[in-house]
C-alpha positions, 0 to 999 in steps of 0.5 A, spaced: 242 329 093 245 324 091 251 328 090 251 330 096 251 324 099 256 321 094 261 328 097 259 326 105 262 319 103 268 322 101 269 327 107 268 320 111 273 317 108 278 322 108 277 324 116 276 317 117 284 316 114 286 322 118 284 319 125 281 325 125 275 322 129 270 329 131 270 330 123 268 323 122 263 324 127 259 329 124 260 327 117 257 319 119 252 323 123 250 326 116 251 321 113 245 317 117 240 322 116 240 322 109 241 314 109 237 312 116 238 304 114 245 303 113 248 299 119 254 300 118 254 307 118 250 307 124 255 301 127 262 306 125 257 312 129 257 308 134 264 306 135 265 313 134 262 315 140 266 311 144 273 313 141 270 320 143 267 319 150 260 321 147 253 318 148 249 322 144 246 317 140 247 310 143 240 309 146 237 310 139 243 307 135 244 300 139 237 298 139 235 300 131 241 296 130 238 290 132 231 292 129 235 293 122 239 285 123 232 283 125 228 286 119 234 283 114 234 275 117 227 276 114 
């Protein structure tokens, strides 16, 4: 699964240099389910939402941010 994260990452990157924001979206989305500690994936996510007027995952996303921070300090 490592490839297919490795292929995800790609397609974000690709959607991401687009401005194709829905399909970045889902792919960072995907991307956070294979790798749920990655900050800046879950920031990007966030940023995401608010390009696209969304708030799916914002009340998770906000305060795991700040656990993750927290738990790096450390």
């Amino acid at each position: 699964t490592m490839k297919a994260y490795s292929n995800e990452q790609e397609k974000l990157e690709k959607y991401l240099s687009k401005l194709n924001a829905k399909k970045a979206y889902q792919s960072v989305t995907q991307l956070i389910r294979y790798n749920p500690f990655d900050i800046k994936l879950i920031q990007q996510r966030v940023r995401l939402e608010k390009e696209l007027g969304i708030d799916e995952y914002r009340k998770y996303d906000v305060p795991w941010i700040s656990v993750l921070i927290e738990l790096t300090k450390n």
